[in-house]
C-alpha positions as CSV (number, residue, x, y, z in Angstrom):
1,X,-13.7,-11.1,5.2
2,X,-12.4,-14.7,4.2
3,X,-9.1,-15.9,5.2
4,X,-6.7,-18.9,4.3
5,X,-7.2,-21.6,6.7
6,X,-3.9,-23.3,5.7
7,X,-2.0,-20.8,8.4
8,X,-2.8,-18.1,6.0
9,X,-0.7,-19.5,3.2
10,X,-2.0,-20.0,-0.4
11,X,0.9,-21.6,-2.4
12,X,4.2,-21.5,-2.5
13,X,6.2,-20.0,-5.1
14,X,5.1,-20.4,-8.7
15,X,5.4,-23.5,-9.9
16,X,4.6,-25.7,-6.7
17,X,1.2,-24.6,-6.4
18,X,-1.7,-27.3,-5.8
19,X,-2.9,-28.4,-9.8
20,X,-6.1,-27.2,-11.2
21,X,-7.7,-26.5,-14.4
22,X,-6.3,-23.2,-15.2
23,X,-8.6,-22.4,-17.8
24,X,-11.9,-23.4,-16.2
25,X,-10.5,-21.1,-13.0
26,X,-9.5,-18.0,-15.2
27,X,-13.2,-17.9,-16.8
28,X,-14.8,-18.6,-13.1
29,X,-12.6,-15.7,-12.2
30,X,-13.5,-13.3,-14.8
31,X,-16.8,-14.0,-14.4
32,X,-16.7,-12.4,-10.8
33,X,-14.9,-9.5,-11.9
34,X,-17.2,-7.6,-13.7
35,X,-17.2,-3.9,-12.3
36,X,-14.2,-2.3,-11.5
37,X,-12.8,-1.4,-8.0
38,X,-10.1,1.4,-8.1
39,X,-9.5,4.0,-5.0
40,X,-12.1,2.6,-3.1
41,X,-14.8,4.6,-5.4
42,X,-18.4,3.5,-5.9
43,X,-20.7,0.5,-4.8
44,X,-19.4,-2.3,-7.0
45,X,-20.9,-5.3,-4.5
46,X,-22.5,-5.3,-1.3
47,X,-19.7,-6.7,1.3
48,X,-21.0,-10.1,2.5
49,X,-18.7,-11.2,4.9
50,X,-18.4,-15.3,5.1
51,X,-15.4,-14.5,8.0
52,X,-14.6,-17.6,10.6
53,X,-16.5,-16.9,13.4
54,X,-14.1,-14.8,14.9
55,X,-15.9,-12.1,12.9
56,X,-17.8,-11.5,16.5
57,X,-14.9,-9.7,17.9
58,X,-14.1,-7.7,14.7
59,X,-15.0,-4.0,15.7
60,X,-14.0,-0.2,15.9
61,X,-12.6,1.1,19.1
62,X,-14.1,3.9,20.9
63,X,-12.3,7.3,21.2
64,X,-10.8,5.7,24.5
65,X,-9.4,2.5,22.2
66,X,-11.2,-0.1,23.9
67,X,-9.3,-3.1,23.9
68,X,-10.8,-5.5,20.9
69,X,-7.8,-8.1,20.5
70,X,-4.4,-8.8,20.5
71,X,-3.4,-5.2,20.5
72,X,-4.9,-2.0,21.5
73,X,-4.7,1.3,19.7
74,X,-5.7,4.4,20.8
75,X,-5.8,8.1,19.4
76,X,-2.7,9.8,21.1
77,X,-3.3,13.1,19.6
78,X,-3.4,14.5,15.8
79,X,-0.2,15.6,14.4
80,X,-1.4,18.0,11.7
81,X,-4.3,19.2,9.8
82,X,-5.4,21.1,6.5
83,X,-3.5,18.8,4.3
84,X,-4.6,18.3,0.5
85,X,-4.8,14.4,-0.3
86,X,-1.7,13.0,1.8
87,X,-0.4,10.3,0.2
88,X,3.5,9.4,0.9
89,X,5.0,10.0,3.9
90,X,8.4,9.1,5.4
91,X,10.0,9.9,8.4
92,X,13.9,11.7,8.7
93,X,16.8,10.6,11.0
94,X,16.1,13.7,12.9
95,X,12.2,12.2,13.7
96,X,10.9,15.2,11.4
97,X,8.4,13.7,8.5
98,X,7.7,14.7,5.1
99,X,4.7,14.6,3.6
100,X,3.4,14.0,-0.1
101,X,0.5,16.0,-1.5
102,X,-0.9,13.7,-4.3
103,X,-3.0,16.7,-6.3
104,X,-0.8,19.9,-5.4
105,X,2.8,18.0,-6.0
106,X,3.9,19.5,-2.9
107,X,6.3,18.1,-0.2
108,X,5.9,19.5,3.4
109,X,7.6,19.2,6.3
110,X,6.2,18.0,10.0
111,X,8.0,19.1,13.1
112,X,7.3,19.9,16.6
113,X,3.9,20.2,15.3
114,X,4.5,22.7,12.4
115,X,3.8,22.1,8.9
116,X,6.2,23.9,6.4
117,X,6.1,23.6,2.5
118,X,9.5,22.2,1.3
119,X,8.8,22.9,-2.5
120,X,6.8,21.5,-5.2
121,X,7.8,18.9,-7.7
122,X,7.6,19.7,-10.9
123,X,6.1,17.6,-13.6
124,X,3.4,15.9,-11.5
125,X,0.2,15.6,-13.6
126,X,-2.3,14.7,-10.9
127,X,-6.0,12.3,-12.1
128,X,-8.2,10.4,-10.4
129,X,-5.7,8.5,-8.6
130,X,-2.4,10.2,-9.7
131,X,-0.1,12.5,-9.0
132,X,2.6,12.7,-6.3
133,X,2.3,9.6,-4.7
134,X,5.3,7.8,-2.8
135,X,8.4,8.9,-1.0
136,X,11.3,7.2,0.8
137,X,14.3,8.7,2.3
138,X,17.8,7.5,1.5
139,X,19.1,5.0,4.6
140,X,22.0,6.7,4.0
141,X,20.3,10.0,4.5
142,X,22.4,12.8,5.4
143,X,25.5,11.5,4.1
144,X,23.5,10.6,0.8
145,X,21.1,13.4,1.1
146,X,18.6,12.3,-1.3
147,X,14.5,11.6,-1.0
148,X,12.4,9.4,-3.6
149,X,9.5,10.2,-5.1
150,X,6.8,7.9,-7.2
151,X,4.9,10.6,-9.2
152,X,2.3,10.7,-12.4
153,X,3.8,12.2,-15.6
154,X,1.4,13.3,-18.2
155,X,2.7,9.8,-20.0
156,X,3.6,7.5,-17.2
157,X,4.5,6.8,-14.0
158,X,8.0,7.8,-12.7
159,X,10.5,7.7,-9.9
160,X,13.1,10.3,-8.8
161,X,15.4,11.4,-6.8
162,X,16.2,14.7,-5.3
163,X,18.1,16.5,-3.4
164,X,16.5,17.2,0.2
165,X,18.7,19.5,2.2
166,X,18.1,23.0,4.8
167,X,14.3,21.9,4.5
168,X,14.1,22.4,0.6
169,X,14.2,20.0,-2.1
170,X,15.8,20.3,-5.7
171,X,15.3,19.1,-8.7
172,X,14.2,15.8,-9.7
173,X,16.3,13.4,-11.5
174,X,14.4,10.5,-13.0
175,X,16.1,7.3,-12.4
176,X,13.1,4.9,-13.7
177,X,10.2,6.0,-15.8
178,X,8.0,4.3,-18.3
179,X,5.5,2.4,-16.0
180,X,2.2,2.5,-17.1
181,X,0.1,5.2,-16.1
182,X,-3.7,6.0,-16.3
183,X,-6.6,7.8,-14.3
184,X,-6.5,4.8,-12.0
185,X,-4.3,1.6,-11.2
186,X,-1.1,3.6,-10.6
187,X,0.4,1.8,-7.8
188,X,3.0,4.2,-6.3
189,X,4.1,3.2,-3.3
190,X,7.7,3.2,-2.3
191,X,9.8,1.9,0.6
192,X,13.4,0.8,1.1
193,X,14.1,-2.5,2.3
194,X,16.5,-4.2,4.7
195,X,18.9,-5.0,1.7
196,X,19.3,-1.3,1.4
197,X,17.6,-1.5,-2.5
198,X,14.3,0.5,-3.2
199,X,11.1,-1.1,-3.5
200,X,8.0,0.4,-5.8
201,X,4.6,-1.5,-6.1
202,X,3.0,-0.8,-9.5
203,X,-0.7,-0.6,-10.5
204,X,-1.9,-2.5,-14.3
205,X,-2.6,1.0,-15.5
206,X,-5.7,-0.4,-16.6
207,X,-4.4,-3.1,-19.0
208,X,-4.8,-6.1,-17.5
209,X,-2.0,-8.1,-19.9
210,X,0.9,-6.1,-18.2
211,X,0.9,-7.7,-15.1
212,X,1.8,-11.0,-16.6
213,X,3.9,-9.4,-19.2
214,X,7.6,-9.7,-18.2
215,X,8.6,-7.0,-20.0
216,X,6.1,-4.3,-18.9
217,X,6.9,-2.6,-15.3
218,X,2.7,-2.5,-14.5
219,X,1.5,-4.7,-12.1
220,X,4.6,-5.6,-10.6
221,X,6.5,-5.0,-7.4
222,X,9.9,-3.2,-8.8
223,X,13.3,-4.1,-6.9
224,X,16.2,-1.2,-7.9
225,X,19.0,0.3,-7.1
226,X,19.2,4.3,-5.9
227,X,20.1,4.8,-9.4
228,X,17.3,2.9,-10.9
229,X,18.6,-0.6,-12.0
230,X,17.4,-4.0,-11.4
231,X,19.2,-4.4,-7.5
232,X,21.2,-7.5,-7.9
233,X,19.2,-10.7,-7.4
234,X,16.6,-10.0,-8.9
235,X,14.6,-12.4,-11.2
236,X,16.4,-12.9,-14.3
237,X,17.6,-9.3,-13.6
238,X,14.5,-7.4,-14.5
239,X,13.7,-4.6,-12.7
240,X,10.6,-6.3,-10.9
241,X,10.8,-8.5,-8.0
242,X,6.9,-10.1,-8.2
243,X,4.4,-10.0,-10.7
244,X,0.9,-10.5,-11.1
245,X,-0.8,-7.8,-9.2
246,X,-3.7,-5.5,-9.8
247,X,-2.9,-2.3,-8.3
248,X,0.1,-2.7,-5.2
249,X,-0.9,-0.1,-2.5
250,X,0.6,-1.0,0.2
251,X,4.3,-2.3,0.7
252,X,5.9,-3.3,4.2
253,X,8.8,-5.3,5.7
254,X,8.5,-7.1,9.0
255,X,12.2,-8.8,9.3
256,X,13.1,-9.5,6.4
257,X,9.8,-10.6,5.1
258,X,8.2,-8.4,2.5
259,X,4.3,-8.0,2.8
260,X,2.2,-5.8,-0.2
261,X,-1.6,-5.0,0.0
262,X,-3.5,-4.5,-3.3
263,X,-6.7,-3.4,-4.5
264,X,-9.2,-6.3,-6.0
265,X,-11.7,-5.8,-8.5
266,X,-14.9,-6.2,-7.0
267,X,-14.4,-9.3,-5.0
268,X,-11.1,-9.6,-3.1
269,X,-8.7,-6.8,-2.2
270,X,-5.6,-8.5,-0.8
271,X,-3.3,-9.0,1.5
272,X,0.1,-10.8,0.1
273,X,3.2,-12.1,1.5
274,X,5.6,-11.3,-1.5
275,X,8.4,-14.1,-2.5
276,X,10.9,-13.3,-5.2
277,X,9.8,-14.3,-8.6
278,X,6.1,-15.1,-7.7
279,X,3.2,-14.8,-9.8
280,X,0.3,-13.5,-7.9
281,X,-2.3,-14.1,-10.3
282,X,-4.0,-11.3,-11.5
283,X,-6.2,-10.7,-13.9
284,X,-6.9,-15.2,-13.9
285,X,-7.0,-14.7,-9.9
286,X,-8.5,-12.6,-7.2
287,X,-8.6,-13.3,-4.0
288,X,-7.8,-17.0,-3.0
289,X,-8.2,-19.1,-6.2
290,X,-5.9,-21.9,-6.5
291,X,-4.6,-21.3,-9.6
292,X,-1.4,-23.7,-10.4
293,X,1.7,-22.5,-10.4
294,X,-0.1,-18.7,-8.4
295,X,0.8,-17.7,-4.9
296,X,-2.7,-17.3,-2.9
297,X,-2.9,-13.9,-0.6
298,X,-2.5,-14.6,3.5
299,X,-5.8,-12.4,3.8
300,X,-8.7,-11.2,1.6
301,X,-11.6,-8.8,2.4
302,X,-14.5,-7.5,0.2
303,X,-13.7,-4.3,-0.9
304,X,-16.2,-2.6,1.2
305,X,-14.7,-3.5,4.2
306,X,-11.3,-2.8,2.9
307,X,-10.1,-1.1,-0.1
308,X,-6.4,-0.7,1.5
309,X,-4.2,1.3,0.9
310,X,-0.5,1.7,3.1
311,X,0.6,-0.8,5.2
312,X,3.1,-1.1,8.4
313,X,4.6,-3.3,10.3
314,X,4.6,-2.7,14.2
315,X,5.0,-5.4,17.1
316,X,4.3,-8.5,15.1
317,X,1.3,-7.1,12.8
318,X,0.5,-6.0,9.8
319,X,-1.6,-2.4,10.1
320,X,-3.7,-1.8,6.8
321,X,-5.8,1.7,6.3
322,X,-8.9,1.0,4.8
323,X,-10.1,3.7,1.9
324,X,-13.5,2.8,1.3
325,X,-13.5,0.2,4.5
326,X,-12.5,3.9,6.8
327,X,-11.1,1.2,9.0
328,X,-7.4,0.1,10.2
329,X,-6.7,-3.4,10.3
330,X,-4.1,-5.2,12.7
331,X,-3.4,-8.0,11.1
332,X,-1.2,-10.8,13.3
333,X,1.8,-11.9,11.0
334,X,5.2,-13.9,11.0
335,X,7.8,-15.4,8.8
336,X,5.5,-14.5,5.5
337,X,2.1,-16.1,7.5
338,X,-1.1,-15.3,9.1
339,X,-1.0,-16.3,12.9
340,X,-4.6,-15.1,13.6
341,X,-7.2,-13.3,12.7
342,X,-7.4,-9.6,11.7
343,X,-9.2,-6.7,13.7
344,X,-10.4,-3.7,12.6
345,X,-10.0,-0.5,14.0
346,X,-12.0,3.2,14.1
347,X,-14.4,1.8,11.7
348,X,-16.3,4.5,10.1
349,X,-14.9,7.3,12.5
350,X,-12.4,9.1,10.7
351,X,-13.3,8.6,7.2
352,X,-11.0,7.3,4.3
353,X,-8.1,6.1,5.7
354,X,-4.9,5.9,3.4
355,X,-1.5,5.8,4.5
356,X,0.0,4.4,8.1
357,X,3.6,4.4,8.8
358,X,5.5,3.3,12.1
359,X,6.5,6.5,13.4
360,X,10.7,6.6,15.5
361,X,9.0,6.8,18.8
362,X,7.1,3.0,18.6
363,X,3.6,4.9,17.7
364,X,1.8,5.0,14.3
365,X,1.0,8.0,12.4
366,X,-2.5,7.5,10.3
367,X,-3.7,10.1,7.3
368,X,-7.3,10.5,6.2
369,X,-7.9,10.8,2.6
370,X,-11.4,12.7,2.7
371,X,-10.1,15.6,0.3
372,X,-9.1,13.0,-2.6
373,X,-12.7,14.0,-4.4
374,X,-14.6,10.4,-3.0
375,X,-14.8,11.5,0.7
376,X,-17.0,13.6,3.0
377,X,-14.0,16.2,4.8
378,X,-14.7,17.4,7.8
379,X,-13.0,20.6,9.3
380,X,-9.6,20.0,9.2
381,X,-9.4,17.2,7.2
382,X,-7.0,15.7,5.9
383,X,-5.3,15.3,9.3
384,X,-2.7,13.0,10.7
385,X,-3.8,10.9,13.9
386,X,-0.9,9.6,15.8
387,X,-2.0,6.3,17.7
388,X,0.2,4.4,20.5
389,X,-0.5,0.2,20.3
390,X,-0.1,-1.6,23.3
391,X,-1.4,-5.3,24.2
C-alpha cells in the first residue's frame, strides 16, 4: 500500500493541481495498465507493498479482535446466513435491514434474526458483476415510503424507486436509466446524503472515454433528486457530481464530507475524497499521478491487498471491505484527509468481503461475497458478521 504523504491529499480541485506534462503522464500511465482489474477476479500483478513503515503494524485480528491500532473490531456475532451474493443493504427507521441479492434480484428482509423475502425486482439482468446492486431508503421513509434500487437492465444500468410498505415492495418506477452497462464496471452503489439528494457511483462500463465525457453518466458519481434530476447545485446542472472514475464501489459521508472507493486497473485501487466538479483522472491516472488540473486519491493499495468494494463511516474512519484483499480496512479520516495510516482487519479469514454499513446501534454489519462465482463459500456463506469498534 502507498499513501499520500502531503496529509493524504493529492490536489485540490481541478484546475489548481501541481503542473506536469500531461501527455508524457497519460502514456507512463497507460503503460501500467495493461490487464484489467474488475470484481477483484484473477492475478493481474503480484501486490508489492512499498507502504511507510507503518506497514509493521498492518495485520488481521484474531477471532478475539486483538487490538492492532487506533480502533479495535471484533466479531459480535453473525446476523444471517445462506444469502446469494449480498450486495446493497440499508437499514429502516425501525432498525430492520434490507438486503439486495445481486444474481436472484431479490430484496429480503433482516429482523430479530429472521430473514424474509420481500419480493423480487423485475427486470434485473444479472452478469459478471451486474444485477441488483444498490439500495437506499428514503430519509423521509415512512412518510415517503419509498426504497432505491441501482439495478442491470439487459441495456444499461438503472435506478428506481418503489414502493416498500407491510414488508413487500411494488413495482419499480425508473427515475434515471441510460448509464452504461456491461459484464463488468457497473458501479452501483447508492447512498443518500446529508443534503437529503441521492448519490450513485457509476462504473466506465468498459469504455474508458465516458468517464471524461460530460455527457455520458459512466464513470461518474451522479448527484439527483428522488425523482431523478440533477439535485440543485450541481456542476453545470448535470446529473453527475464528480467525474473521472474507473468503477465507484464504494460511497460514504463522514459530516458532510463525501468519500468514494474505486476499483484500479492493475495498479492502484483507490480511496478518494470527492469535491464537487472534480476530475479524478481516470483512464490518464491511477493511483497518485500528478496529473494537472486531477485530484490525487487520500489512499491507494495494490489490488491484491484491496479490491474494495462498500465503504462506511464510523467514529472518525473510513471502513473499506476488501474483495480480493478478504480484508477490512479502518482507515483514519477528517475534513476530506488522511490523518494516519490504514489497518487491515480479518485478513484472509472470512473470504471476499463486499459491503459494510454502520448499523443504528453504533456496530458495523460486514457481508461476504464468496457465492459471486470468484470465491471459495464455505457453509453458510454468504453471511453477515456484525462487529462492535471500540479504541
Amino acid at each position: 500500500m502507498v499513501l499520500n504523504a502531503r496529509n493524504g491529499r493529492g490536489h485540490a480541485p481541478a484546475g489548481r493541481g501541481r503542473p506536469r506534462s500531461t501527455a508524457a503522464a497519460a502514456v507512463a500511465a497507460f503503460a501500467l495498465v495493461t490487464a484489467s482489474c474488475s470484481d477483484g477476479a484473477g492475478d493481474a500483478e503480484p501486490s508489492v507493498s512499498t507502504a511507510s513503515p507503518s506497514a509493521s503494524t498492518t495485520g488481521s485480528t484474531g477471532s478475539g479482535g486483538t487490538q492492532v491500532g487506533p480502533v479495535k473490531l471484533t466479531v459480535a456475532g453473525t446476523v444471517a446466513t445462506g444469502l446469494q451474493v449480498p450486495w446493497g443493504l440499508a437499514f429502516l427507521p425501525d432498525k430492520s435491514a434490507l438486503v439486495a441479492e445481486r444474481d436472484s434480484a431479490k430484496l429480503k428482509r433482516i429482523a430479530g434474526g429472521q430473514v424474509t423475502e420481500v419480493g423480487t425486482v423485475p427486470g434485473v439482468d444479472p452478469s459478471a458483476e451486474g444485477g441488483l446492486l444498490g439500495i437506499a431508503v428514503d430519509p423521509q421513509y415512512p412518510t415517503r415510503p419509498y426504497v432505491y434500487a441501482y439495478y442491470s437492465s439487459g441495456s444499461d444500468n438503472r435506478i428506481a424507486r418503489l414502493t416498500y410498505s407491510n414488508n413487500s415492495i411494488g413495482s419499480p418506477e425508473v427515475i434515471l436509466q441510460g448509464i452504461p452497462m456491461s459484464p463488468i464496471h457497473n458501479g452501483g452503489r447508492l447512498r443518500f446524503g446529508p443534503d437529503g439528494y441521492l448519490y450513485a457511483g457509476t462504473g466506465d462500463g468498459s469504455d474508458r472515454p465516458n468517464s471524461q465525457n460530460d455527457d455520458s453518466l459512466g464513470g461518474k458519481i451522479l448527484r439527483i433528486t428522488t425523482d431523478g434530476e440533477p439535485a440543485p447545485g450541481n456542476p453545470d446542472n448535470r446529473l453527475w457530481y464528480s467525474k473521472g472514475h474507473r468503477n465507484v464501489q464504494g460511497i460514504a459521508f463522514g459530516g458532510d464530507q463525501l468519500y468514494a472507493a474505486e476499483f484500479g486497473q492493475s495498479t492502484w485501487d483507490e480511496l478518494n475524497a470527492i469535491e464537487p466538479g472534480a476530475n479524478y483522472g481516470w483512464p490518464a491516472a491511477e493511483g497518485i499521478s500528478e496529473l494537472d488540473g486531477m485530484v490525487d486519491p487520500i489512499a491507494q493499495w495494490r489490488p491484491s491487498d484491496a479490491s474494495p468494494s462498500g465503504i462506511a463511516f464510523a467514529q472518525g474512519h473510513i471502513f473499506m471491505a476488501g474483495l480480493r484483499g478478504g480484508r477490512l480496512w479502518a482507515i483514519p479520516v477528517a475534513n476530506g484527509k488522511r490523518t494516519g495510516e490504514p489497518i487491515a482487519f480479518f485478513t484472509r479469514q472470512f473470504g471476499r468481503l463486499r459491503t459494510v454499513e454502520a448499523a443504528p446501534d453504533g456496530s458495523l454489519w460486514l457481508t461476504t461475497s464468496n457465492t459471486d462465482g470468484r470465491g471459495t463459500p464455505k457453509p453458510g456463506d454468504d453471511r453477515i458478521l456484525r462487529l462492535t469498534i471500540s479504541r
